[in-house]
C-alpha positions in Angstrom: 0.0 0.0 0.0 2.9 2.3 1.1 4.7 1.5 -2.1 1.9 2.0 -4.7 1.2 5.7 -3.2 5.0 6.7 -3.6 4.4 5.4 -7.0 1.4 7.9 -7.2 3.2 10.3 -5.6 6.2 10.3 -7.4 5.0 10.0 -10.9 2.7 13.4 -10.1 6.0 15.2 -9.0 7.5 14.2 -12.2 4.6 15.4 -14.6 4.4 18.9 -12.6 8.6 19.2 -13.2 8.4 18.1 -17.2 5.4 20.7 -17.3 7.4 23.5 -15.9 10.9 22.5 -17.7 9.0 22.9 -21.0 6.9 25.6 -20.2 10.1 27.7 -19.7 12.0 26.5 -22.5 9.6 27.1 -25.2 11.4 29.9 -27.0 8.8 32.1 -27.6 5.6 33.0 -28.3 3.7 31.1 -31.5 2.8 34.2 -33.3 5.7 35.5 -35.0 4.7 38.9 -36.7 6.5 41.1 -39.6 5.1 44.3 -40.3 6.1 46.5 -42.9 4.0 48.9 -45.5 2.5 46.3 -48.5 5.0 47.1 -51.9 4.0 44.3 -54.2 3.8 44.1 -56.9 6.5 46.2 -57.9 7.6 48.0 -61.2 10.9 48.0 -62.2 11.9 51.6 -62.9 15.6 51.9 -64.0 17.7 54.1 -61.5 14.6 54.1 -58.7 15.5 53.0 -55.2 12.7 51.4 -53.1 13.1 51.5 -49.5 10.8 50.0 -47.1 11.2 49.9 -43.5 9.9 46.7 -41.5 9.3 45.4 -37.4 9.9 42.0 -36.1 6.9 41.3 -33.2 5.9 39.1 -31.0 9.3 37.6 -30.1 12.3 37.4 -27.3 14.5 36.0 -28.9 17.3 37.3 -31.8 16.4 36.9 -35.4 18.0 36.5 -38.6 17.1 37.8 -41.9 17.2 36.3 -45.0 16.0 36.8 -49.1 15.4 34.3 -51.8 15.7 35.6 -55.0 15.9 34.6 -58.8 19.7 35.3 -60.0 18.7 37.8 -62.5 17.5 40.8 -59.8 20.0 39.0 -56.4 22.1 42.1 -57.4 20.9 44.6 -56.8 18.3 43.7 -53.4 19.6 43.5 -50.0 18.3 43.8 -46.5 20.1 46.3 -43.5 21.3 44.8 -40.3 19.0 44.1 -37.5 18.4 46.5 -34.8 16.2 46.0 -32.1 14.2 44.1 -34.2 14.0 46.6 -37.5 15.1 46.4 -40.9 15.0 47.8 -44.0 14.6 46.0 -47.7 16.3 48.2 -50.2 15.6 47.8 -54.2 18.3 50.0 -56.2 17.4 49.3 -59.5 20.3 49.6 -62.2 20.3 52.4 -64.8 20.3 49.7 -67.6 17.6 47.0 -68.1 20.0 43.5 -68.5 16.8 41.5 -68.1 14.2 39.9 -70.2 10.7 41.8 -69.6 8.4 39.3 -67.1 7.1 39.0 -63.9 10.2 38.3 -61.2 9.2 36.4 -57.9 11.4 37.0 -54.4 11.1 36.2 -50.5 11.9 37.4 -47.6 12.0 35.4 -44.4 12.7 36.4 -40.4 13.8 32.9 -38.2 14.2 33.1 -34.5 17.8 32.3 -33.8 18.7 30.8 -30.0 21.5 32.4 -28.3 24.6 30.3 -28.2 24.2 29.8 -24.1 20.3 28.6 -24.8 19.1 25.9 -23.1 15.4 24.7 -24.0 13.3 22.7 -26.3 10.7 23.6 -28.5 10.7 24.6 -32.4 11.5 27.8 -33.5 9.0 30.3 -35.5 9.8 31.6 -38.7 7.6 34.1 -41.2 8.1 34.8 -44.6 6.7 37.3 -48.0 6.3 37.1 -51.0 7.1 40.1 -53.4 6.1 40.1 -57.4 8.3 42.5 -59.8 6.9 43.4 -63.0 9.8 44.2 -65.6 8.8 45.8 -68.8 10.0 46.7 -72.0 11.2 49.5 -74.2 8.9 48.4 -77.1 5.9 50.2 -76.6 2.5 48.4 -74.9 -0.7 49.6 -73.9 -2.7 47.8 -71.7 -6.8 49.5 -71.3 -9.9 48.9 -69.9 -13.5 50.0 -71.1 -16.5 51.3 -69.5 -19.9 51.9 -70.7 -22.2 52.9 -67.8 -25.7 52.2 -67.3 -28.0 55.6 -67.6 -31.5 56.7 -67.5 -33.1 57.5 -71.2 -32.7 60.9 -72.8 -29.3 60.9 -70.3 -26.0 60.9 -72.2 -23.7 57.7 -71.8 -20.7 58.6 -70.6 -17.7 56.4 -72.3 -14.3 55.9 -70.0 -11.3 54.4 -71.8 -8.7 53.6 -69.2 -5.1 53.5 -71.2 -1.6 52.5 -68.9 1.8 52.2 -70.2 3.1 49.3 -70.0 6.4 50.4 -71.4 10.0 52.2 -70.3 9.5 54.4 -74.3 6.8 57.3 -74.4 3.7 56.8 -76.5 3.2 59.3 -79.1 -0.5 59.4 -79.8 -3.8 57.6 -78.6 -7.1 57.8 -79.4 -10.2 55.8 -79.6 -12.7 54.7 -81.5 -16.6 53.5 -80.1 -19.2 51.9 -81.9 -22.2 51.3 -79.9 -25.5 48.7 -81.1 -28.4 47.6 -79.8 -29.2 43.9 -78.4 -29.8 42.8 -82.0 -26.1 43.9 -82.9 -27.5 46.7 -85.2 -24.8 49.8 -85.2 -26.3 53.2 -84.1 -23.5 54.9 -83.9 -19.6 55.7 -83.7 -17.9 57.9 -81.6 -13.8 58.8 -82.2 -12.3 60.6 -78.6 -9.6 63.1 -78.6 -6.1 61.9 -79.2 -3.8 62.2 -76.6 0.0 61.0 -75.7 1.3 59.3 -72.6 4.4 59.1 -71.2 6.3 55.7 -69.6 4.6 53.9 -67.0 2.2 57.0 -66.5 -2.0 56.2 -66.9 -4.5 58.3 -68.4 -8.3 58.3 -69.1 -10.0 59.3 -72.4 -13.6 59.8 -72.1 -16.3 60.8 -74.7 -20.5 61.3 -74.5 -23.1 59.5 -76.4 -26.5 61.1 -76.7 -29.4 58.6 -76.0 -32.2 60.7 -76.9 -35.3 59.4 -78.7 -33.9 55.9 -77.9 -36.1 53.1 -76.1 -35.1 51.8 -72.9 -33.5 48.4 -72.7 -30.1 46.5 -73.2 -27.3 48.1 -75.7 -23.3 47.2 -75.6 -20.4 49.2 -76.9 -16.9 48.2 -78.8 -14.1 50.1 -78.1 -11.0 50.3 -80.5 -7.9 51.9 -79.1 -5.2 52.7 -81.4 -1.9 53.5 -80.3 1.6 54.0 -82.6 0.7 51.8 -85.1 -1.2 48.8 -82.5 -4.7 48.6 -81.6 -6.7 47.0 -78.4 -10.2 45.9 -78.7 -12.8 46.5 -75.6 -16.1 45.3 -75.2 -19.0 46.7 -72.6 -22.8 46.2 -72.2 -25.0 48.8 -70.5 -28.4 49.5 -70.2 -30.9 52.6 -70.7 -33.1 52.6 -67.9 -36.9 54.4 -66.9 -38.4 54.7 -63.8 -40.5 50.7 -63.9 -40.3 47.4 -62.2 -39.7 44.3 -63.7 -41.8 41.1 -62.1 -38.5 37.9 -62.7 -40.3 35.2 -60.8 -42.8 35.0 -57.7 -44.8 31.5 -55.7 -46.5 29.8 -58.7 -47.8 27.1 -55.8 -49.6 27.9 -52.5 -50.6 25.8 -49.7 -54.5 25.6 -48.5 -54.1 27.8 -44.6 -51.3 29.4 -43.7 -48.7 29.9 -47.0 -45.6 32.1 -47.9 -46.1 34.4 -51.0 -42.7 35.7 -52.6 -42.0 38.3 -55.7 -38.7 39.1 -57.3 -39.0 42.0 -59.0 -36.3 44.2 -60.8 -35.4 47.7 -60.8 -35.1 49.3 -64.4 -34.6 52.4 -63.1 -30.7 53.9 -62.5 -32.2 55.7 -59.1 -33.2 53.9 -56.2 -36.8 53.2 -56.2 -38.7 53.6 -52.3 -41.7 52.6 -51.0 -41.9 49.5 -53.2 -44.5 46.7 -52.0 -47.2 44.1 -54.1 -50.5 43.4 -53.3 -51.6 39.9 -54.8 -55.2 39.2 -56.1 -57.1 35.8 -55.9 -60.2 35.9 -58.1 -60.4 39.7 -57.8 -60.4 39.0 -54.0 -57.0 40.9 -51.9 -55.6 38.6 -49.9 -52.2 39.8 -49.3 -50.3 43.3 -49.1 -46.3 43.2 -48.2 -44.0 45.3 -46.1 -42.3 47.7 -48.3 -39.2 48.1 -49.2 -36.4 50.4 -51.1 -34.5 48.5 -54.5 -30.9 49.8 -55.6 -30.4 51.0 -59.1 -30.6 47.9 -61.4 -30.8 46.0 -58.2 -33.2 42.6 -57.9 -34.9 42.4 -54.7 -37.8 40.2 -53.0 -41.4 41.2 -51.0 -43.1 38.6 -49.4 -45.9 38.0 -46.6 -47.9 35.5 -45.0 -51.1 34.8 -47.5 -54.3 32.8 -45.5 -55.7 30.3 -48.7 -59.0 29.0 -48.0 -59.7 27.9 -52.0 -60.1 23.7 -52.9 -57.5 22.8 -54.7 -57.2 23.6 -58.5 -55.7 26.4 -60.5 -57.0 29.6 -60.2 -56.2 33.6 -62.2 -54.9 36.1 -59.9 -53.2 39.4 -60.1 -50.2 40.7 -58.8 -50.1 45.2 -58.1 -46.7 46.4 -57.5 -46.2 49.9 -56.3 -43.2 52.3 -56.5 -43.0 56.2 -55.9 -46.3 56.6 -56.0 -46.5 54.9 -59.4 -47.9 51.3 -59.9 -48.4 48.1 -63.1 -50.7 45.0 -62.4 -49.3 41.6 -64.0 -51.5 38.9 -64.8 -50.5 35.3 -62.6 -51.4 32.2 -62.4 -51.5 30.4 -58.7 -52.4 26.6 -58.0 -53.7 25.7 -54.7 -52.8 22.3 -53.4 -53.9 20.1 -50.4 -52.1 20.5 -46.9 -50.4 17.2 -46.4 -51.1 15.6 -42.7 -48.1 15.0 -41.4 -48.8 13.8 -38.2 -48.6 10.2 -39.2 -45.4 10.4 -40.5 -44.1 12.7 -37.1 -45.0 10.0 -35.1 -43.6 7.0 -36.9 -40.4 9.8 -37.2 -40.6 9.5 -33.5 -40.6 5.6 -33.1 -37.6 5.4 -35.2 -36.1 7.7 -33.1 -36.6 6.3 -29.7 -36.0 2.7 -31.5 -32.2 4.5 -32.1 -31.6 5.4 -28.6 -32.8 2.4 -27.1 -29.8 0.2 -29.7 -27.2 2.8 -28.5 -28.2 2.5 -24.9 -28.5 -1.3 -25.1 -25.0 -2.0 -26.9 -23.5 0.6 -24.4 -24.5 -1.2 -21.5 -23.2 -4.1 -22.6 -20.0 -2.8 -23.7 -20.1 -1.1 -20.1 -20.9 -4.8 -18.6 -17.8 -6.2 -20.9 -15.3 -3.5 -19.4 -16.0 -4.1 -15.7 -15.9 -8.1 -15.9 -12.3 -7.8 -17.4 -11.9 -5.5 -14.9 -12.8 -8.1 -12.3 -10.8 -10.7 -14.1 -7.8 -8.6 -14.1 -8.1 -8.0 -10.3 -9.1 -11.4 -9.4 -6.0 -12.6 -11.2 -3.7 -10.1 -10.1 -4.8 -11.2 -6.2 -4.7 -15.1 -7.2 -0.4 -13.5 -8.4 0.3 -11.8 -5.6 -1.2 -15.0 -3.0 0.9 -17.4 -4.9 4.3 -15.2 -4.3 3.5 -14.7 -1.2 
């Protein structure tokens, strides 16, 4: 008896030590931070220096610094020395462009390091980034982006072309050309912008104004050439010309006799928020259900619903569905079929059965799995005794 509680005893003393040995030797905490302004990606501009200054958290212990980088821009990146736990990474990019235009991967990595007199386990934390470098050419390139946005009718369409260099050579003279059609492809009309020139790695926008008067509201789409010193881009955009109306996508085609849910998506064709927007629904002629209102973005799709009471047989019946918006409203023509509440009690109840059925197999094959443990628990004791008698 006196020897199995040392045993105890000891064997507690010896878990609380290991506890406490590793507790204090763990080298630091597990979250390791780097913090440092965001750089990437990065253009390679010949004769720039990039400087950018970075802090090493969350850590006791010293650190070491380190890059990996492709042999083609190892030259001419470095990191400074570390000083209470700050460093700079310093890009001095050469005067001359030695290497092929591309996109240039490099990282940078901080490791714990433990002093020389350390004594401890544990692992050590390290975190690294990644930085892209974009490296251009002197042959010229023009990368540009279109945008044809979405007006009300009898408003002008206001055309952005978004042009960036892409290039270390200037580009002479840019200009674009818009041709704009309907949603059967027919051309209404074209549109040249102002020319313009744009230096190295500089961005500009060129704009221009359609006029939409006398045109019907719906779907159109523009194309955009952009010509530049002798090479050409081709954009494409779609936008719409919008009035003040709502547009019924979809709503409950099937409701349940009693209690039922009644929902509408409608549409917004309007480029202005529309307010007050609710539906009342019509069975036979007969209201049966106004919803809550609510507000719709520009162009936005929204629902309105409510709680309808259906006390129709079943069968298919005409209704009509109002919806109302700043103090305007349209009726659309629906058709709703009415079905038969299913009882569902019948099939609760034998849901039920099953259920306690379940729990009555997991509480029977756990007793006996509880019954299984303690007999070779007995066993075990019993023959342990019948040992212990016999040495004795």
């Amino acid at each position: 008896m006196v020897s199995s509680n040392s045993s105890k005893l000891f064997i507690f003393t010896l878990s609380i030590f290991l506890f406490g040995f590793i507790s204090l030797s763990l080298p630091s905490a597990l979250g390791l931070g780097l913090s440092g302004v965001k750089i990437s990606p990065i253009t390679y501009v010949p004769g720039q220096t990039i400087t950018n200054h970075y802090s090493i958290t969350e850590t006791s212990l010293p650190t070491e610094v380190s890059l990996s980088t492709a042999p083609e821009i190892s030259t001419f990146i470095r990191t400074t020395e570390v000083k209470n736990n700050e460093f700079d990474l310093i890009i001095e990019f050469p005067e001359t462009l030695t290497m092929e235009p591309g996109i240039y991967s490099f990282g940078l990595s901080v490791n714990e390091v433990p002093p020389s007199d350390y004594v401890g386990v544990g692992s050590y934390v390290s975190i690294s980034k990644r930085f892209e470098m974009n490296v251009y050419s002197y042959q010229k390139y023009l990368s540009a982006s279109f945008e044809a946005p979405s007006v009300n009718e009898a408003n002008p369409v206001p055309f952005q072309i978004n042009v960036q260099s892409q290039s270390y050579a200037d580009i002479d003279n840019i200009k674009g050309q818009i041709t704009v059609y309907d949603n059967k492809n027919q051309e209404l009309a074209e549109i040249i912008t102002p020319e313009i020139s744009l230096e190295s790695l500089t961005s500009q926008i060129v704009t221009a104004q359609w006029n939409t008067t006398g045109l019907l509201p719906g779907d159109y789409w523009a194309k955009a050439v952009v010509f530049y010193d002798g090479k050409s881009i081709t954009l494409n955009d779609t936008f719409k010309i919008g009035k003040m109306d709502l547009l019924l996508k979809n709503y409950s085609h099937e409701l349940e006799q009693g209690f039922s849910e009644f929902k509408a998506q409608i549409v917004n064709k309007w480029g202005n928020e529309l307010n007050n927007v609710y539906a009342v629904l019509f069975l036979e002629g007969r209201e049966i259900l106004q919803t809550p209102s609510i507000s719709i973005g520009p162009w936005q799709e929204k629902e309105v619903q409510g709680i309808v009471n259906i006390e129709k047989e079943s069968g298919t019946y005409p209704g009509t569905l109002k919806l109302f918006y700043e103090g305007e409203s349209k009726e659309e023509a629906i058709i709703l079929t009415i079905f038969k509440k299913i009882d569902d009690t019948q099939e609760k109840l034998q849901q039920k059965i099953e259920h306690s059925r379940a729990i009555t197999q997991v509480f029977m094959v756990s007793s006996i799995i509880i019954v299984l443990i303690l007999l070779g628990y007995i066993f075990y004791q019993k023959k342990k005794s019948n040992g212990e008698n016999n040495v004795l």
